[in-house]
C-alpha positions in Angstrom: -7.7 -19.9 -0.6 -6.2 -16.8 -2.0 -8.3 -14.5 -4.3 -7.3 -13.5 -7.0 -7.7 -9.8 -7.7 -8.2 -8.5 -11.7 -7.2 -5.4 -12.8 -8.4 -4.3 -16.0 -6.2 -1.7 -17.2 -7.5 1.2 -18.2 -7.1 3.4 -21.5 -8.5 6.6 -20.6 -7.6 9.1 -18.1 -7.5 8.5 -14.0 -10.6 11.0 -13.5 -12.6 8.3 -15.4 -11.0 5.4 -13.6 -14.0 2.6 -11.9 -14.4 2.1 -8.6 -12.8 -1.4 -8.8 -9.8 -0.1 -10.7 -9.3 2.9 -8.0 -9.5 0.1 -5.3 -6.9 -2.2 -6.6 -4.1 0.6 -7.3 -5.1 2.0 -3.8 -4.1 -1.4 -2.3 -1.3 -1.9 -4.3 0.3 1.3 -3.8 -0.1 0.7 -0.1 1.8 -2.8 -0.4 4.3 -0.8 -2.3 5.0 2.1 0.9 4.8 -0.9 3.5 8.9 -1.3 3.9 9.2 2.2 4.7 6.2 3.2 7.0 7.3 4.2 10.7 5.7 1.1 12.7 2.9 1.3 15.5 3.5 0.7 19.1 -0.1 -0.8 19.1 -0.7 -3.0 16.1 0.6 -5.8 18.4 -2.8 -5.5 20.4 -4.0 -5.1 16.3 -3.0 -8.5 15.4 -3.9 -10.1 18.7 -7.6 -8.7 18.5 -7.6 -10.3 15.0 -6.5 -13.7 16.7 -9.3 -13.6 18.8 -11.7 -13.2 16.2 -10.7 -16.7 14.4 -9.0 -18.6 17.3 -10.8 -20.9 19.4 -9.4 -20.0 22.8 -7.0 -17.2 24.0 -3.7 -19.4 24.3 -4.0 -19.7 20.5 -3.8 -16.0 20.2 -0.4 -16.1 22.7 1.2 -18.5 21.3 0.1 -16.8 17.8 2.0 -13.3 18.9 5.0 -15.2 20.8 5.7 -16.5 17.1 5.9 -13.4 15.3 7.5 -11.4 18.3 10.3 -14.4 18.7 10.9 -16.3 16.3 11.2 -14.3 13.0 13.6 -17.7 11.6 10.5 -19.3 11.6 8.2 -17.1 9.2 8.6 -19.0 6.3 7.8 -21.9 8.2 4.2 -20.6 8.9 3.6 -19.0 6.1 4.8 -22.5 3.5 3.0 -25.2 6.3 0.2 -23.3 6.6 -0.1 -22.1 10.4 -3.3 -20.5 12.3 -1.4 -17.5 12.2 -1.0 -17.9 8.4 -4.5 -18.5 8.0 -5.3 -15.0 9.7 -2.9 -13.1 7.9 -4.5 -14.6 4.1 -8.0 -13.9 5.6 -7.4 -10.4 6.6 -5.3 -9.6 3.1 -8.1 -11.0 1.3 -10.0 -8.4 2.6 -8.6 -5.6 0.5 -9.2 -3.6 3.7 -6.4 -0.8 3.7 -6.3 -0.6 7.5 -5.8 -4.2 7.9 -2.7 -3.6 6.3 -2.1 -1.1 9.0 -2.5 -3.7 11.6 -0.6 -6.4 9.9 2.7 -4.2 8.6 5.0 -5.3 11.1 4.4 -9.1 9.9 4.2 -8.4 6.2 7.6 -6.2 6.6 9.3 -8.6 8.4 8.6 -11.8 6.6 9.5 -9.8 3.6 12.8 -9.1 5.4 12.7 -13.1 6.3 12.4 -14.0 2.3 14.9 -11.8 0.8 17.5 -13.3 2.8 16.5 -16.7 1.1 18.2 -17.8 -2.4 16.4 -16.2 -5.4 16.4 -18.1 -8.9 19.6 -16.8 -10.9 17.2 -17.8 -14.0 14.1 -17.6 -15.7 11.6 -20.8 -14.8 7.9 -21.9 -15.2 6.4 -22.5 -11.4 3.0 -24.0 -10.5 0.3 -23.3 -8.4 -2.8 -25.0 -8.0 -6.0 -24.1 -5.5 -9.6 -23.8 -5.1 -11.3 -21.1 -6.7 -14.8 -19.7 -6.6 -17.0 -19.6 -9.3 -17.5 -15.8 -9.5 -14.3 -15.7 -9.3 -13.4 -17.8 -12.5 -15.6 -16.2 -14.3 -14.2 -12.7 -13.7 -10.7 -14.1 -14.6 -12.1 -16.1 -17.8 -13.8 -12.5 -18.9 -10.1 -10.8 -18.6 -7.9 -12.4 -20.4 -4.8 -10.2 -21.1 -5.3 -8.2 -18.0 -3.1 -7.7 -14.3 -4.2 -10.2 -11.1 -2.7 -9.7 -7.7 -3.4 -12.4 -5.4 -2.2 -9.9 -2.3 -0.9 -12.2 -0.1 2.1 -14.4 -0.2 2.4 -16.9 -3.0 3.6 -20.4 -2.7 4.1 -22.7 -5.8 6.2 -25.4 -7.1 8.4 -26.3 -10.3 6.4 -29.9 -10.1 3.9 -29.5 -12.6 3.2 -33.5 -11.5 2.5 -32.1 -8.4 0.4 -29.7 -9.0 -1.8 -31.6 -11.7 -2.6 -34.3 -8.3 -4.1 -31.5 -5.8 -5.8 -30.0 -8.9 -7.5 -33.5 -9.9 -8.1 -34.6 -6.7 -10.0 -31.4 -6.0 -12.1 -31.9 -9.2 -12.7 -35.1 -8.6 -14.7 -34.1 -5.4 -16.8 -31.7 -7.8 -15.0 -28.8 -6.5 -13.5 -25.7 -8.8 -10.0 -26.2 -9.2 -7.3 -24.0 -11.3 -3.5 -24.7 -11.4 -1.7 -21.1 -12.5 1.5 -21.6 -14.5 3.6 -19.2 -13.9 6.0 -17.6 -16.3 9.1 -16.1 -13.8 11.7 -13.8 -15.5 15.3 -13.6 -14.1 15.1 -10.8 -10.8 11.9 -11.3 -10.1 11.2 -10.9 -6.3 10.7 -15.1 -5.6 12.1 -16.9 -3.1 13.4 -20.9 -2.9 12.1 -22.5 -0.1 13.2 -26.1 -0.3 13.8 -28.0 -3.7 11.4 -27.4 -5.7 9.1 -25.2 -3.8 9.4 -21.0 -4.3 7.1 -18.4 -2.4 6.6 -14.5 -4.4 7.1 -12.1 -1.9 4.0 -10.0 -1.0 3.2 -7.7 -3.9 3.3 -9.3 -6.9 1.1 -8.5 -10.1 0.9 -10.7 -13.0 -0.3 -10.8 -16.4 -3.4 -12.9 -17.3 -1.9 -14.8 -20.6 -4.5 -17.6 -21.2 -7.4 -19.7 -18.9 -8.9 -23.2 -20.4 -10.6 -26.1 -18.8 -8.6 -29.4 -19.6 -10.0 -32.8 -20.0 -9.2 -33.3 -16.6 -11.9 -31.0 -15.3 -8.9 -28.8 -14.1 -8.6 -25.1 -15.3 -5.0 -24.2 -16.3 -4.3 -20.2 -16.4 -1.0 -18.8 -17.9 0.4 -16.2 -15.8 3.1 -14.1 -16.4 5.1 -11.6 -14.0 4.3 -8.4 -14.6 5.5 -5.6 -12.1 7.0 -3.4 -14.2 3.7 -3.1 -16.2 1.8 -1.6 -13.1 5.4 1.1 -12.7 3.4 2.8 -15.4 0.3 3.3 -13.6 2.3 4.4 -10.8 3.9 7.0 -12.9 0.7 8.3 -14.3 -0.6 8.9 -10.7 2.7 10.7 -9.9 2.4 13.5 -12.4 -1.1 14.4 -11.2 -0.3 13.9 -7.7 3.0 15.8 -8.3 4.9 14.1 -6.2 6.5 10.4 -6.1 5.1 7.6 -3.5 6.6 7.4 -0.3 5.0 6.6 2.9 3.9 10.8 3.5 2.3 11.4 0.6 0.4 8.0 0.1 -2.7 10.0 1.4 -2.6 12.5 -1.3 -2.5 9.4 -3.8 -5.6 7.9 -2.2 -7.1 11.6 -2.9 -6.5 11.3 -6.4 -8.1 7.8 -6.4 -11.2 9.3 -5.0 -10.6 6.9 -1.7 -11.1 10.3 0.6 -11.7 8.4 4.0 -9.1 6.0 3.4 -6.7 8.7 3.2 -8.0 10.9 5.5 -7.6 7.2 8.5 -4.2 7.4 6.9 -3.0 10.7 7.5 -4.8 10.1 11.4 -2.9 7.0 11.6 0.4 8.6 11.2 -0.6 11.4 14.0 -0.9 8.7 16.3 1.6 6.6 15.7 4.6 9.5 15.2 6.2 11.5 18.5 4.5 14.8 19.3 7.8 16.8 17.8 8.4 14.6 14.9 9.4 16.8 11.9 7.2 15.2 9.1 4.2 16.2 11.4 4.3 19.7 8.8 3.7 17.8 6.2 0.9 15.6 7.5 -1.0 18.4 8.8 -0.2 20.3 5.0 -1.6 17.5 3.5 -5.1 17.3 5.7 -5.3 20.7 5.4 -5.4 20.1 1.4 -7.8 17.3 1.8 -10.0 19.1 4.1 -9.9 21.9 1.3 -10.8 19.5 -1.7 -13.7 18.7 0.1 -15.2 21.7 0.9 -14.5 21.8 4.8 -12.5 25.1 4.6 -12.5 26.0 8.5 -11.6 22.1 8.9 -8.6 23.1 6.5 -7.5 26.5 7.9 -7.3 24.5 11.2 -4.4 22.0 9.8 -2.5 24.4 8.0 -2.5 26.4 11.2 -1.4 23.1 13.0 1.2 22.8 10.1 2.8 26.2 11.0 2.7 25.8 14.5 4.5 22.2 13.7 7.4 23.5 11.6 8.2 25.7 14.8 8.7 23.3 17.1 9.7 19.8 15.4 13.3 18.7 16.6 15.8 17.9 13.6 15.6 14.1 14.3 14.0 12.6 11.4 14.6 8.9 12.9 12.7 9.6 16.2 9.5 7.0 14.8 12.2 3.9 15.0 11.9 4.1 19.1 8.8 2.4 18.5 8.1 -1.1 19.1 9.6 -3.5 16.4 9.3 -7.4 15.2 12.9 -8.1 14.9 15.0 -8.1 11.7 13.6 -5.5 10.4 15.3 -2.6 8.8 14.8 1.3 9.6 12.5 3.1 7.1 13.7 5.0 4.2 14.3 8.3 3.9 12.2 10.7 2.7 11.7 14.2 2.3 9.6 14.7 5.8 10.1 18.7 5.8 7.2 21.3 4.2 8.0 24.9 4.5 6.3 28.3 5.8 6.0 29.6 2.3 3.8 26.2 1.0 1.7 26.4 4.0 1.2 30.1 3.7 0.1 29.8 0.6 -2.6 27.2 1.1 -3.8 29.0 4.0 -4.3 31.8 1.1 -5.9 29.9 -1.5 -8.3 28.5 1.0 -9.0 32.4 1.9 -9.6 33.2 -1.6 -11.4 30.3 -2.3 -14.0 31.8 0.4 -14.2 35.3 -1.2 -12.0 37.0 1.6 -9.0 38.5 -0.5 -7.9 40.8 2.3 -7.2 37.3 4.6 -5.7 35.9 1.1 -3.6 39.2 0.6 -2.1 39.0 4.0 -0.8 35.4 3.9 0.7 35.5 0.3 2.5 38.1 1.2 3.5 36.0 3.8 4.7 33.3 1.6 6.7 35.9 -0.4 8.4 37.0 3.0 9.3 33.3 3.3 10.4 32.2 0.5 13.7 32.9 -1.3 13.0 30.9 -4.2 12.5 32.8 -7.8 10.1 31.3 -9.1 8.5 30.9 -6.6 8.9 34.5 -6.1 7.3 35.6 -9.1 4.2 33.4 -8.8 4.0 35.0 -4.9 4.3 38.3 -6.6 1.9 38.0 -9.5 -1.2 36.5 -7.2 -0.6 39.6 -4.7 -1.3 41.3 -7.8 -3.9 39.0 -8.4 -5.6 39.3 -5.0 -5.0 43.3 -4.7 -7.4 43.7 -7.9 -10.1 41.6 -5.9 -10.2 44.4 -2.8 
């Protein structure tokens, strides 16, 4: 029974963001780096621990991992029919736990790969969805009409509104909470047809909250509306603080800026493990714990990784591709590229501002001028320049 998650947007600044709104954007902007994240060797053993936790004996669990390891054809299969290895997946998504995504990437990934290979609608059309629902959680959705729910897992409906009205009144007919979503689906939206009149949204999708009413029928009936380009926005907000845009290396320093410290900081260690010993993003990785250690205080903690960072950018070989030798579901595709690569100049720097933030300017002095040495940028230059300056009249 998927859960669906409410975002009430906000309309004042990110420092002032709640707890549950930093929690859903977190999750969300996770789903959103998933394609492109290098994949673990281990989260096989991951998904088969998971098994063990919901199957009844271990063959369940073998014959749960030969399916996703073998036959990828047959992931829509599962996911549409409703397979014990569906059921884990929903259950462990429903968690909004950000290392169960971790553990589960390689399956999300690839039945993502399996659905856009499926026909999409060419048109706009009105699909149904109808399932149990809990009665805290009709109550939050009655309460936020007008806002963004993500159901964070993957979405299957049908154009039978016939259909959907007989599981719904069957349901409340046995005194249970039912609620049949309508859903309003714009041309290009990521949906996929699975048979004639059934369609399954890709994992991801956010929609608007349009309406919610109880029918005579003793079914609820909620207007939803697709709404992805609505949460770009958020996205975009996030990126001018953060500095940066969202890829799968500076995730972590958007979890910072959502206040969800330990998440990043199991990110960033997460990426150490899973990436070869001379990988060349490993600068970057150790650059950006370096800046978390400093936001929270831990300044030796953060000298450490920016030392690690330097030491990193001196020996990582050129091959930006070296994470693909990894264990991989098949049909999947390679990661994109990002930018993997921090230089001696931006690591020099922090290294100085983390001096100066502990009232040692002569340790400060000596690494910015090592980042002017470093650096042949201008500006960059000239900002080197005027904190020497800066640092000398501390001495």
């Amino acid at each position: 029974m998927p859960v669906p998650f409410v975002f009430a947007a906000p309309n004042h600044t990110l420092d002032k963001w709640s707890h549950d709104q930093n929690k859903f954007i977190a999750f969300q902007l996770f789903v959103n780096i998933l394609q492109e994240l290098p994949l673990a060797s281990y989260c096989q053993q991951k998904l088969y621990n998971h098994c063990l936790a919901y199957a009844d004996n271990t063959s369940d669990c073998d014959s749960a991992l030969n399916e996703v390891t073998t036959h990828t054809d047959q992931f829509v299969d599962w996911l549409v029919n409703g397979s014990f290895l569906s059921a884990i997946l929903n259950s462990l998504l429903q968690q909004q736990i950000l290392t169960n995504l971790l553990d589960i990437q390689q399956v999300i990934v690839a039945v993502n790969q399996r659905l856009s290979q499926l026909p999409s609608s060419m048109s706009s059309l009105v699909v149904y969805r109808a399932q149990l629902i809990r009665a805290h959680d009709l109550e939050h959705i009655k309460a936020n009409t007008g806002e963004l729910i993500a159901f964070h897992t993957f979405l299957l409906a049908t154009e039978n509104l016939e259909t959907a009205r007989e599981i719904g009144r069957q349901a409340a007919n046995r005194g249970l909470l039912a609620v049949i979503f309508e859903i309003d689906v714009p041309v290009k939206t990521r949906i996929a047809k699975v048979d004639e009149c059934r369609f399954i949204f890709r994992f991801g999708n956010i929609f608007r909250l349009q309406s919610i009413h109880l029918a005579p029928d003793g079914v609820w009936y909620a207007q939803l509306r697709c709404a992805d380009s609505i949460f770009q926005s958020v996205q975009e907000q996030l990126q001018i603080q953060v500095g940066e845009r969202l890829t799968w290396l500076t995730l972590g320093n958007y979890l910072c800026a959502l206040n969800n410290v330990k998440e990043a900081k199991s990110y960033y260690e997460h990426l150490l493990q899973i990436l070869p010993k001379d990988h060349e993003a490993l600068a970057s990785i150790y650059n950006n714990m370096g800046l978390l250690f400093t936001e929270l205080g831990e300044k030796q903690e953060a000298l450490k990784y920016y030392n690690l960072a330097l030491g990193s950018i001196k020996n990582t070989s050129p091959n930006a591709d070296q994470c693909l030798h990894l264990t991989r579901f098949k049909a999947l595709p390679p990661p994109a590229v990002v930018e993997l690569t921090v230089s001696c100049s931006d690591v020099y720097e922090q290294i100085a501002e983390t001096y100066r933030r502990q009232s040692k300017p002569e340790q400060a002095l000596e690494f910015y001028r090592k980042a002017l040495e470093q650096t042949i940028d201008p500006v960059s230059r000239v900002q080197y320049e005027q904190k020497i300056q800066e640092t000398l009249s501390l001495i």
